[in-house]
C-alpha distance (Angstrom), angle and dihedral (degrees) to the residues before:
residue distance angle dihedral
X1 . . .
X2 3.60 . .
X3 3.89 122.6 .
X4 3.68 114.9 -97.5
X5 3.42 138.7 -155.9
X6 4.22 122.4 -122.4
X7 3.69 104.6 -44.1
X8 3.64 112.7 -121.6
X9 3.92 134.7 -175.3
X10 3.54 114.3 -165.3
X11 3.84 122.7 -168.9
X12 3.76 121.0 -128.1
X13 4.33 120.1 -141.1
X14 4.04 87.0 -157.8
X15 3.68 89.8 171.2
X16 4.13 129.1 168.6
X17 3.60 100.7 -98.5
X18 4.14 98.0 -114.2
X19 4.27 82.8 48.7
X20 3.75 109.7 107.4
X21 3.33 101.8 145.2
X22 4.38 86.3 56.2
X23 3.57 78.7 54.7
X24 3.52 101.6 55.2
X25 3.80 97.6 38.7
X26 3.38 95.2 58.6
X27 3.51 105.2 38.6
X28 3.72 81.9 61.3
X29 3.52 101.2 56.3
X30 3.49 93.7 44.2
X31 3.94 89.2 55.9
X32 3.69 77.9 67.6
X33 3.89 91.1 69.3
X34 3.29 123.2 -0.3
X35 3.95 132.1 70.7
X36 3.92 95.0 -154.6
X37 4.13 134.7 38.7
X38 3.48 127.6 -160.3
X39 3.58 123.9 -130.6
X40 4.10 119.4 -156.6
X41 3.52 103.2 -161.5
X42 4.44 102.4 -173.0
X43 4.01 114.2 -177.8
X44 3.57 95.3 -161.4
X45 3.89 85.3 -112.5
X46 3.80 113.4 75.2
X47 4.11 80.1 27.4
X48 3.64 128.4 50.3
X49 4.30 87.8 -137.3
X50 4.03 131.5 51.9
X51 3.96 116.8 -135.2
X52 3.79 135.5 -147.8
X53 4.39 107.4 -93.4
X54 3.62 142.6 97.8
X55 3.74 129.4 156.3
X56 3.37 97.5 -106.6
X57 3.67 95.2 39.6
X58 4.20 83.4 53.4
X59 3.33 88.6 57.2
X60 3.80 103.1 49.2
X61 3.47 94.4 56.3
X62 4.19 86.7 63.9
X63 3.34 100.4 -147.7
X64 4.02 125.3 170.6
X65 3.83 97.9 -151.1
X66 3.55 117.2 120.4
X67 4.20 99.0 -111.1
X68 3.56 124.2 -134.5
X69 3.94 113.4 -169.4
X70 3.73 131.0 -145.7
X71 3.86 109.5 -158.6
X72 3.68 99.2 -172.7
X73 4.51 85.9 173.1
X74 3.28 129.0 119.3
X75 3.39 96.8 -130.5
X76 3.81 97.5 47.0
X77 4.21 102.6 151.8
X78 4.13 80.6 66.6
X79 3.48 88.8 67.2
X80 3.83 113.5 31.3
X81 4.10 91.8 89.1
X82 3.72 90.0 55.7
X83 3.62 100.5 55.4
X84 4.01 87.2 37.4
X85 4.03 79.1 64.7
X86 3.24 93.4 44.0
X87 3.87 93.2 61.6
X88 4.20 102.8 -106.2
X89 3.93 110.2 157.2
X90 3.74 85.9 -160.3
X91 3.49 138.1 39.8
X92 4.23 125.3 -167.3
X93 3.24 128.3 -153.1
X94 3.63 142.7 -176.3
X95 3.74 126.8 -110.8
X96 3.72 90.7 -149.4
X97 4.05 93.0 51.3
X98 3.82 93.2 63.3
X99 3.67 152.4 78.9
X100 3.89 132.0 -166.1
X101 3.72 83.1 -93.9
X102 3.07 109.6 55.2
X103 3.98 97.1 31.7
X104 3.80 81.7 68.7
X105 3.74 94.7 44.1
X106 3.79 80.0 56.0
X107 4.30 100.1 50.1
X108 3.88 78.7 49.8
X109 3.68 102.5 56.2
X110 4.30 85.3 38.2
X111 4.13 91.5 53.7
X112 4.06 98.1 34.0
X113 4.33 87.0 50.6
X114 4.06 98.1 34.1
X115 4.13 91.8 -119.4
X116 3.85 124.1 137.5
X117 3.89 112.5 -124.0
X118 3.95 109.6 -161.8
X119 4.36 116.1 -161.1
X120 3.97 106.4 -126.6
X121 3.06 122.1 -145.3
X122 3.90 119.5 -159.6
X123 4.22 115.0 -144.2
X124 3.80 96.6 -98.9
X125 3.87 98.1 44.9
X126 3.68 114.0 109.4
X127 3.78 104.4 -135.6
X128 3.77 89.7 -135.4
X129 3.95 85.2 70.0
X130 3.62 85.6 63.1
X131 3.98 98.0 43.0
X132 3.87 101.8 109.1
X133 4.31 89.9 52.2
X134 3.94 92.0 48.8
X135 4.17 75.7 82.0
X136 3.85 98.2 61.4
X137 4.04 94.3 42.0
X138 3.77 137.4 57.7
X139 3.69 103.5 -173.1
X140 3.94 126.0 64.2
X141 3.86 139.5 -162.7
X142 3.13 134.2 -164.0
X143 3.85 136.0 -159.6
X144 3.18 121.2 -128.1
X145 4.04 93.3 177.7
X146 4.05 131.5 34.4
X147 3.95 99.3 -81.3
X148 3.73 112.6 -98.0
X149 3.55 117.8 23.8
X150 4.38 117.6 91.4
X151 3.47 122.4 -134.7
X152 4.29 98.9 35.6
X153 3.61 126.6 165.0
X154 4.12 111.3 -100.6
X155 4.24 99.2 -104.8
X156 3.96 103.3 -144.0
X157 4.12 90.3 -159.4
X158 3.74 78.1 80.7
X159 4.00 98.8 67.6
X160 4.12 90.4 66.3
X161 3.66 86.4 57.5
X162 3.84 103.7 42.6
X163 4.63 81.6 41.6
X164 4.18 75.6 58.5
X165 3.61 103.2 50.6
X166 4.00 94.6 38.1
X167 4.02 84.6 56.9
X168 3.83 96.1 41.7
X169 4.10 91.2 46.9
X170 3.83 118.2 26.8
X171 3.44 100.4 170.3
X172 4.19 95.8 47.9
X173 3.85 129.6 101.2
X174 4.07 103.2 -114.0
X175 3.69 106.2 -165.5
X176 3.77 129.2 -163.4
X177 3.70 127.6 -150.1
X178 3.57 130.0 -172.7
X179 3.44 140.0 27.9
X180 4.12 95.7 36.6
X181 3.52 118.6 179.5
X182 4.17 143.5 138.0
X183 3.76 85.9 -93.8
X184 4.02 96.2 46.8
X185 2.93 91.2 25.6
X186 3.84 92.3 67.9
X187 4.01 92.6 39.2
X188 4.15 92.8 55.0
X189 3.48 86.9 51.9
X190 3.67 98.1 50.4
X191 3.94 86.5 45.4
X192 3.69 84.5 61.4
X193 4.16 111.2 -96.9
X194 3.58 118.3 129.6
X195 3.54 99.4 -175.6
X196 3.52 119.2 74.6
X197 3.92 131.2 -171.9
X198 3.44 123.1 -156.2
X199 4.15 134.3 168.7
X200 3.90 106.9 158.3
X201 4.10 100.5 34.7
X202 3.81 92.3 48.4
X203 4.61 94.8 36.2
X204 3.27 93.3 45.0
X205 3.59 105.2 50.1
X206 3.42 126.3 104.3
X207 3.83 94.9 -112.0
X208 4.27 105.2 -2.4
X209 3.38 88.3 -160.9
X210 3.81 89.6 83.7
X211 3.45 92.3 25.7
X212 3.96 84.1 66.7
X213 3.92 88.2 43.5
X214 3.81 85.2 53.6
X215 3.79 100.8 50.9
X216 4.23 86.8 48.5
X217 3.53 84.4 56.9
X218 3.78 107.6 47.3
């Protein structure tokens, strides 16, 4: 197995976009164990679903968790200064979204405001697509689901890729999203990630404060 870096879990809100009160509930609980929360933010364009999350409605809720921010848009360089406002610590964007342009405009805005911006990929993306931004970003994701939609099936085609990018960058944060469980959970890991995001597995547990403890584990 390859050496990782700090093994995180982070939980995912993944709300219905009209759900505050999903939103507030588990933001809550996971203040109860987790550091971090990851916000999906889907426009309905580059994903066939909308989710729960604006700025302003980020900031209402009050929370101290360090926020990490999915922006699965098409437009996503339209929205990075709002959730830099807003208080995210890191910032995701898509591989598919961007051009050399505006994957520079985007190191930029990361180096000049001290937040981490991670290069998605989504599950049918070859990473060589992606090849000329791997320049402007030091952190990578990969999904392990079609972006959008909860409750997914875990693709395996994804393990070659995240195998790939552990090799290629040692020192980086690979994250995986999608799909989480013991039994993933435990094959990302050994693919080389060592951040883990995770909405259903941790929510839907009877108590996800050992559900969290469980996915650290595996």
């Amino acid at each position: 197995m390859l050496k990782l870096l700090q093994m995180e879990v982070i939980p995912s809100l993944n709300c219905h976009f009209k759900d505050v009160a999903c939103a507030r509930e588990r933001t809550r609980a996971a203040e109860g164990f987790s550091g971090w929360i990851h916000l999906d933010i889907a426009d309905g364009r580059f994903t066939f679903n909308k989710t729960w999350g604006s700025p302003a409605e980020w900031k209402a809720l009050n929370s101290k968790l360090k926020l990490e921010v999915h922006l699965m848009v098409e437009e996503p360089e339209k929205q990075i200064m709002d959730w830099i406002e807003a208080g995210a610590e890191r910032i995701i964007v898509h591989a598919e979204t961007l051009s050399a342009e505006t994957a520079e405009r985007i190191e930029a805005l990361g180096k000049e405001h001290a937040v981490e911006m991670m290069l998605a990929f989504s599950p049918e993306t070859r990473l060589e697509t992606g090849r000329e931004y791997f320049k402007r970003f030091s952190e990578y994701q990969i999904l392990a689901v079609y972006p959008g939609l909860p409750d997914q099936v875990f693709l395996p085609i994804v393990l070659e890729k995240i195998r790939f990018l552990r090799e290629s960058f040692p020192k980086s944060n690979i994250e995986v999203d999608g799909g989480i469980n013991l039994e993933t959970a435990r094959a990302v890991k050994a693919a080389g990630a060592n951040i883990l995001i995770s909405a259903s597995y941790l929510f839907e547990a009877k108590d996800p404060k050992i559900a969290h403890k469980e996915l650290l584990a595996a």
